[in-house]
TORKOL-4160 file (C-alpha; in steps of 0.2 Angstrom, whole numbers, padded with zeros to 4 digits, m for minus):
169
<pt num="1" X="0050" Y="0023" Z="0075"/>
<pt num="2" X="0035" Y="0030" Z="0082"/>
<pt num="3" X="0028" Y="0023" Z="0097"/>
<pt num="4" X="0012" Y="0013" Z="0094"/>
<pt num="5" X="0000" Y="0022" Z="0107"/>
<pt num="6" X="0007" Y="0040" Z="0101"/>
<pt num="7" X="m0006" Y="0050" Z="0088"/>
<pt num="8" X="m0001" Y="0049" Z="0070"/>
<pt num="9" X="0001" Y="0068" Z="0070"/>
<pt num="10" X="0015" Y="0069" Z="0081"/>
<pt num="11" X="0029" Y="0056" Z="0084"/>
<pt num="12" X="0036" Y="0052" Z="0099"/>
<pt num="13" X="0052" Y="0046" Z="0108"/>
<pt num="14" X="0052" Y="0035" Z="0124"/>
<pt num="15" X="0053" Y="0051" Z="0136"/>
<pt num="16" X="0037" Y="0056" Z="0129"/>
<pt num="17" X="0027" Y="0042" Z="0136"/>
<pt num="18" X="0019" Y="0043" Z="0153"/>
<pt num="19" X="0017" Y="0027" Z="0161"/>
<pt num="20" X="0003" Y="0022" Z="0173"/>
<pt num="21" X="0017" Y="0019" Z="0188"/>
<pt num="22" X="0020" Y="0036" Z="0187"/>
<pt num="23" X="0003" Y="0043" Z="0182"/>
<pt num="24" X="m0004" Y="0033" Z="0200"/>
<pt num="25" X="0008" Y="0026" Z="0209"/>
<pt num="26" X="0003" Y="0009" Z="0203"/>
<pt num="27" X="0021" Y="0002" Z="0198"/>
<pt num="28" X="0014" Y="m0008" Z="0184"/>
<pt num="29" X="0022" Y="0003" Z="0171"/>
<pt num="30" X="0009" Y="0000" Z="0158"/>
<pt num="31" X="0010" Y="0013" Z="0144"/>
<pt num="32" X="m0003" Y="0026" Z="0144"/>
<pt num="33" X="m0013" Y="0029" Z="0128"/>
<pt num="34" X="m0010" Y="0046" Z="0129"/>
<pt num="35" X="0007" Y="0057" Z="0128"/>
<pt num="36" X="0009" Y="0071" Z="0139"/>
<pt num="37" X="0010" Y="0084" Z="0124"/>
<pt num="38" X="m0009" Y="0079" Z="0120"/>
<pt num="39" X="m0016" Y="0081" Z="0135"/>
<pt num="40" X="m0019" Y="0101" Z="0130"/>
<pt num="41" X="m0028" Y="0095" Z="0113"/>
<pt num="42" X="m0045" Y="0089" Z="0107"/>
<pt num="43" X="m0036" Y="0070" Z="0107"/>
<pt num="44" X="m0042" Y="0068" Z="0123"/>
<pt num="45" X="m0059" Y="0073" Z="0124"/>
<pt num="46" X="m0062" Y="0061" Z="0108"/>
<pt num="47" X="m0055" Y="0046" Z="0118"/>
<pt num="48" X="m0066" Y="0052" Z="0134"/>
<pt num="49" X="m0082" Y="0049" Z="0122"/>
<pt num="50" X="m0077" Y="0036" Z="0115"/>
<pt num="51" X="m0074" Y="0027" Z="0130"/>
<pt num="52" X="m0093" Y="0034" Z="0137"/>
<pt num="53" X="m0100" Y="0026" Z="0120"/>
<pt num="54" X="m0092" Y="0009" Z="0123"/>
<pt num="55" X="m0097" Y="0008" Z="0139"/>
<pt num="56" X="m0114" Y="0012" Z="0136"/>
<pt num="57" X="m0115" Y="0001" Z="0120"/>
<pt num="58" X="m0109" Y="m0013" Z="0132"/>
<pt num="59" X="m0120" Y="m0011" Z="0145"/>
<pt num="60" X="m0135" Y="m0008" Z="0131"/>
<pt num="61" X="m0132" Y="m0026" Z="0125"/>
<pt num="62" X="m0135" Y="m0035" Z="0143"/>
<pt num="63" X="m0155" Y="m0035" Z="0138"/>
<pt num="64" X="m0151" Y="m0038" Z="0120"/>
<pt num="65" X="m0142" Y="m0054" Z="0125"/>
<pt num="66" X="m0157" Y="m0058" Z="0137"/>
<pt num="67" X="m0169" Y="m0058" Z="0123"/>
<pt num="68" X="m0155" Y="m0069" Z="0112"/>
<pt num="69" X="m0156" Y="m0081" Z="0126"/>
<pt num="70" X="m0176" Y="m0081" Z="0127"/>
<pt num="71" X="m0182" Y="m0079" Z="0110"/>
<pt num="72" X="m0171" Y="m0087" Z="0099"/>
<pt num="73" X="m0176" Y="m0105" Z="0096"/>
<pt num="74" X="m0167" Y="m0120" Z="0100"/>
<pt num="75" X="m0164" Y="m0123" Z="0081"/>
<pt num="76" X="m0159" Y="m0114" Z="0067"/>
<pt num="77" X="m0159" Y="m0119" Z="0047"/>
<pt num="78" X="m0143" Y="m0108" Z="0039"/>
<pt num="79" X="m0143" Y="m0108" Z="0021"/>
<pt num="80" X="m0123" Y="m0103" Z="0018"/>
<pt num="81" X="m0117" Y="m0116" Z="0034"/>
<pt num="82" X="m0102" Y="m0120" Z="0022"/>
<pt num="83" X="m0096" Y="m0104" Z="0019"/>
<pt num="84" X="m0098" Y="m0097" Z="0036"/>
<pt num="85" X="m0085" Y="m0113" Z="0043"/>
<pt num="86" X="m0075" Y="m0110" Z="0027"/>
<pt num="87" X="m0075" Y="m0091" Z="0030"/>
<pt num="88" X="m0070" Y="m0093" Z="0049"/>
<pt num="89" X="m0058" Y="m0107" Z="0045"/>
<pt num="90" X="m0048" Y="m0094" Z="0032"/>
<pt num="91" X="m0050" Y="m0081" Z="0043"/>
<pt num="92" X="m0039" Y="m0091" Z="0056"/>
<pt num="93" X="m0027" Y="m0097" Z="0042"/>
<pt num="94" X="m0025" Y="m0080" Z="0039"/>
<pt num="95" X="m0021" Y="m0075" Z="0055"/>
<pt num="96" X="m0009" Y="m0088" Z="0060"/>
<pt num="97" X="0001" Y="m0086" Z="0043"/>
<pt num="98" X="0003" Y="m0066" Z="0045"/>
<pt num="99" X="0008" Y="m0068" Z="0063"/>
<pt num="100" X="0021" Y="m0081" Z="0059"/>
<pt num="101" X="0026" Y="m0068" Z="0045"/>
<pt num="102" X="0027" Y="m0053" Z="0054"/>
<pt num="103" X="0037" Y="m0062" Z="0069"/>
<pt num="104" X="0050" Y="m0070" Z="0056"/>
<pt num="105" X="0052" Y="m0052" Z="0049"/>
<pt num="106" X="0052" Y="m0046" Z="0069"/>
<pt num="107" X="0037" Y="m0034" Z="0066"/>
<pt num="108" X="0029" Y="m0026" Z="0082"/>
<pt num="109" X="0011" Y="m0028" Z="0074"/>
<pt num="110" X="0012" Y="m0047" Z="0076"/>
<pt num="111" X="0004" Y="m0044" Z="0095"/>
<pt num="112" X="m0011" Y="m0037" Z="0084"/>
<pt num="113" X="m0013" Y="m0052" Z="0072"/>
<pt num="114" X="m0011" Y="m0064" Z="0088"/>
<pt num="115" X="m0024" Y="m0056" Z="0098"/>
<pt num="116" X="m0034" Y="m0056" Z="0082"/>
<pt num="117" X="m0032" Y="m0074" Z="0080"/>
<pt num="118" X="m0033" Y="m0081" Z="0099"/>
<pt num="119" X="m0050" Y="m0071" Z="0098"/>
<pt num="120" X="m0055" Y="m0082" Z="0081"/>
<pt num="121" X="m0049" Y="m0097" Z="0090"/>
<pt num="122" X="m0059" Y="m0097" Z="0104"/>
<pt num="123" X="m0076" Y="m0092" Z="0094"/>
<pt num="124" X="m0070" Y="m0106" Z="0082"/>
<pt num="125" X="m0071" Y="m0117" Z="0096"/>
<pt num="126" X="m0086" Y="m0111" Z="0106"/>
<pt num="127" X="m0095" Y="m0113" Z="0089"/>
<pt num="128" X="m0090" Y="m0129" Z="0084"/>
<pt num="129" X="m0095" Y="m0134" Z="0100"/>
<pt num="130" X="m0112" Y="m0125" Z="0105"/>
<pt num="131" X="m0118" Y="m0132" Z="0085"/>
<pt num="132" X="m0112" Y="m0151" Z="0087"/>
<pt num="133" X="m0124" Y="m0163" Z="0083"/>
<pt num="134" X="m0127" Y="m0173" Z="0098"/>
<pt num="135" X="m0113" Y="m0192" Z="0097"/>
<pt num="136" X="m0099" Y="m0194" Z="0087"/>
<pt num="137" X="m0098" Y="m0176" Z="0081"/>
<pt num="138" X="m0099" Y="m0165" Z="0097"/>
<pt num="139" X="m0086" Y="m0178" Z="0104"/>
<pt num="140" X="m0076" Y="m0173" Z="0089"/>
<pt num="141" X="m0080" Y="m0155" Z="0091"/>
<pt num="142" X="m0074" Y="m0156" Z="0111"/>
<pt num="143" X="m0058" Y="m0165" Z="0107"/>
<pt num="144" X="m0052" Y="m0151" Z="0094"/>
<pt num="145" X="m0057" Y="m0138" Z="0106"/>
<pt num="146" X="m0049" Y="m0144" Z="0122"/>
<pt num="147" X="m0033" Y="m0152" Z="0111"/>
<pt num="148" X="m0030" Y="m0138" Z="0096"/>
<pt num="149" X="m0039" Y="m0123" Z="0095"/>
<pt num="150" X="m0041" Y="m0119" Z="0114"/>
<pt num="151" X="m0021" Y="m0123" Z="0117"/>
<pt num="152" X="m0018" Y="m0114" Z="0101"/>
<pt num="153" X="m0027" Y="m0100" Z="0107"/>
<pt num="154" X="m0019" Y="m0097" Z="0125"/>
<pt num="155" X="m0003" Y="m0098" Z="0116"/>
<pt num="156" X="m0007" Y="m0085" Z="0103"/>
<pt num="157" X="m0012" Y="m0075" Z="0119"/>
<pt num="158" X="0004" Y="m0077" Z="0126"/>
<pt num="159" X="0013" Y="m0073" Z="0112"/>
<pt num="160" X="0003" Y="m0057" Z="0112"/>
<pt num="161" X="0007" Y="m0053" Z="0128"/>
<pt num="162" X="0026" Y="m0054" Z="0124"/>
<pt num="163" X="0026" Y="m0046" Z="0108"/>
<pt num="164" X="0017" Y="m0031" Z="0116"/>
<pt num="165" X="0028" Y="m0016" Z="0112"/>
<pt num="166" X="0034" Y="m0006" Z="0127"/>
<pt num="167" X="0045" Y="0009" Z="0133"/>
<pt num="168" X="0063" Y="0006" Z="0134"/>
<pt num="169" X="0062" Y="m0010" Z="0128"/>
């Protein structure tokens, strides 16, 4: 089976690998993304840029999110409110079902779908949250936060975690 960090034209074996303890004398033994056999191709250069254009896209968005937070007003009318909570909502479902699939069949993907779906959780639950009417519902929306979706969240997370795929194991 071909390691999950290794390019699709060429698979791998464990040997392949080149970890970060050995790469920097770190010990951590995380996986690198890149195989020591790609290191001579154009692989690398296209993961250099792309990690340039993240960077910069992420940085790019600090004054964006300064004019969000200064010229968006307090309230907002939304014409599909339904479906967006619906869509969210299935979204989550989804997530959670294929996990539980995958792990049952003891696929390697289902650190994907957990990640996936820890990251759902917690924008479920900063959502609901931050849109609350003031009373009864935001009180409502705090309680499924703190008691379901936050809890279900750090566990898909962990689950993530333990699920990752690694050399030699």
């Amino acid at each position: 089976m071909r390691h999950p960090s290794a390019p699709l034209s060429a698979p791998l074996g464990k040997a392949d690998i080149r970890t970060l303890a050995g790469a920097s004398g770190s010990g951590s033994g995380v996986p690198r993304i890149l195989p020591k056999a790609a290191a001579a191709s154009a692989f690398p250069l296209l993961l250099r840029r792309a990690a340039t254009v993240l960077t910069v896209l992420g940085l790019a968005m600090i004054p964006w999110l300064v004019f969000l937070n200064t010229g968006l007003p307090a309230t907002a009318q939304a014409s599909h409110w339904a479906w967006t909570w619906t869509g969210l909502d299935s979204f989550e479902a989804l997530g959670l079902l294929s996990t539980g699939l995958l792990l049952r069949r003891g696929d390697c993907r289902a650190c994907l779908t957990s990640a996936a779906t820890s990251v759902l959780l917690l924008v479920d639950a900063w959502f609901d949250t931050m849109t609350a009417a003031p009373g009864s519902d935001f009180k409502l929306a705090v309680l499924m936060a703190v008691f379901v979706e936050v809890p279900l969240a750090v566990a898909c997370a962990v689950l993530t975690a333990r699920t990752f795929p690694r050399p030699g194991r």
